[in-house]
C-alpha positions as CSV (number, residue, x, y, z in Angstrom):
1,X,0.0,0.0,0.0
2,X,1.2,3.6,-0.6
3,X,1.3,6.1,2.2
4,X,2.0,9.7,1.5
5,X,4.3,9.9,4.6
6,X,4.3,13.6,6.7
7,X,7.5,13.5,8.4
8,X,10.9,12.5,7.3
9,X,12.0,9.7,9.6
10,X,11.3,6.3,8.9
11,X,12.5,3.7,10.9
12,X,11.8,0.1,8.5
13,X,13.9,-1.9,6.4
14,X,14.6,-0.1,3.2
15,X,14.0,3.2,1.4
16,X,13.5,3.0,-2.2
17,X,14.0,5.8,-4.5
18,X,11.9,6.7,-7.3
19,X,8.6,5.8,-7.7
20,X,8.7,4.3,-11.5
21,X,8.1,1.2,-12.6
22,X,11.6,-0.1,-11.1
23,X,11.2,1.1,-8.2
24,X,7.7,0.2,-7.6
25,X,8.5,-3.4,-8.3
26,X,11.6,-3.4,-6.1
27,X,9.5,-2.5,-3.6
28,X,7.0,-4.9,-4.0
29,X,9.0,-7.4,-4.3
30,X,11.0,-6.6,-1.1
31,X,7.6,-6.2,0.9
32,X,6.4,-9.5,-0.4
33,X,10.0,-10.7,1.0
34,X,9.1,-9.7,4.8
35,X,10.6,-6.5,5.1
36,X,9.1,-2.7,5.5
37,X,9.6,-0.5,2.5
38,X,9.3,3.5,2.7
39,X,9.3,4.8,-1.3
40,X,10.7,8.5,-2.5
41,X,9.4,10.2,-4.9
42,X,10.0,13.8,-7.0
43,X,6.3,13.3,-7.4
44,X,3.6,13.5,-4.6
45,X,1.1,10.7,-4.0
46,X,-1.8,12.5,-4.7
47,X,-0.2,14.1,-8.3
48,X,0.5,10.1,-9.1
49,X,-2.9,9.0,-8.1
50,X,-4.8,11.9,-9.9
51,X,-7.5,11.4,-12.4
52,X,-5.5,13.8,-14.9
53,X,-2.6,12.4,-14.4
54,X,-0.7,11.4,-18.2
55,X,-0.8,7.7,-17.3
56,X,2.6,6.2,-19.2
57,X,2.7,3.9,-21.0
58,X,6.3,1.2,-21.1
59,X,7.1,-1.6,-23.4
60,X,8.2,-4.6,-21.5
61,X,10.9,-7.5,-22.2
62,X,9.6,-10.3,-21.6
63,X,12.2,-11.2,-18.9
64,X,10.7,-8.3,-17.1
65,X,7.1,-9.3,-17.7
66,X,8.3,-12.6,-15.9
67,X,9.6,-10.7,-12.7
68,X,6.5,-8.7,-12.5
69,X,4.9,-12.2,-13.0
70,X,7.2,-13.7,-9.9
71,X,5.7,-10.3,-7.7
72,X,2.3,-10.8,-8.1
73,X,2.3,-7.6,-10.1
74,X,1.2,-9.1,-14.1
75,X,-2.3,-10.5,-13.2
76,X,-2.8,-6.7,-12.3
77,X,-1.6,-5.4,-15.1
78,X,-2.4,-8.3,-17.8
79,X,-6.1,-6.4,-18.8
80,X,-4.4,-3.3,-19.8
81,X,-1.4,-4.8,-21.4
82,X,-0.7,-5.9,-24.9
83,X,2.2,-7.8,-26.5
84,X,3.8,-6.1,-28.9
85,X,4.8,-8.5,-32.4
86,X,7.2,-6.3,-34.2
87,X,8.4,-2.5,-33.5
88,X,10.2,-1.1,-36.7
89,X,13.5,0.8,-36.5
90,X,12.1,3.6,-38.9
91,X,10.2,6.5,-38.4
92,X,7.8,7.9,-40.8
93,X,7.0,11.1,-41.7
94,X,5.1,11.7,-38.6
95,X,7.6,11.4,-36.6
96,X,6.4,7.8,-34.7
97,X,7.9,4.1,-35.0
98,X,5.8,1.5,-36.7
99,X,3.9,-1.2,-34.7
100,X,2.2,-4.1,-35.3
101,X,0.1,-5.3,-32.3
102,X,-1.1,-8.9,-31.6
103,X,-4.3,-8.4,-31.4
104,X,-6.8,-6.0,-29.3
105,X,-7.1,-8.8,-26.2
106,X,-3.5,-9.0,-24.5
107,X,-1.9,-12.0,-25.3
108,X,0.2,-14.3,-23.3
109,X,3.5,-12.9,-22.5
């Protein structure tokens, strides 16, 4: 669970800084593991949480679909997620890479 903390001192296990999808899943992980995890970010809870916030997007290896797998984090995020077939090195005209997706339904990773 996230907790926007109000003072400074936190007396757990580990701090993790950065609040991106790294450090989100190093957290997770090391929660899962036992331990108590305090997480720093440029970014306040609330900002991160917002309706209006830009919600990125990232393209996964499949080796890090698998750890996200291992943390209990994919089955969360497999109905929003997408395999990707083939990303093209060019870029058009308009300035974006060519992609071709799998399908509208996620696929297995």
């Amino acid at each position: 669970m996230l907790v926007s903390m109000s003072n400074r001192f936190f007396s757990g296990d580990v701090v993790v800084s950065g609040g991106g999808l790294a450090g989100l899943t190093l957290a997770l992980a090391l929660h899962r593991a036992g331990l108590s995890v305090a997480i720093i970010d440029a970014m306040a809870l609330d900002a991160r949480t917002a309706p209006a916030f830009d919600g990125r997007a990232s393209a996964l290896a499949y080796t890090s679909w698998r750890m996200l797998e291992a943390v209990g984090a994919a089955a969360h995020l497999e109905p929003h997620a997408q395999r990707i077939e083939d990303i093209g090195g060019g870029f058009p005209a308009h300035g974006r890479a060519q992609a071709r997706w799998a399908g509208t339904r996620p696929a297995a990773f």
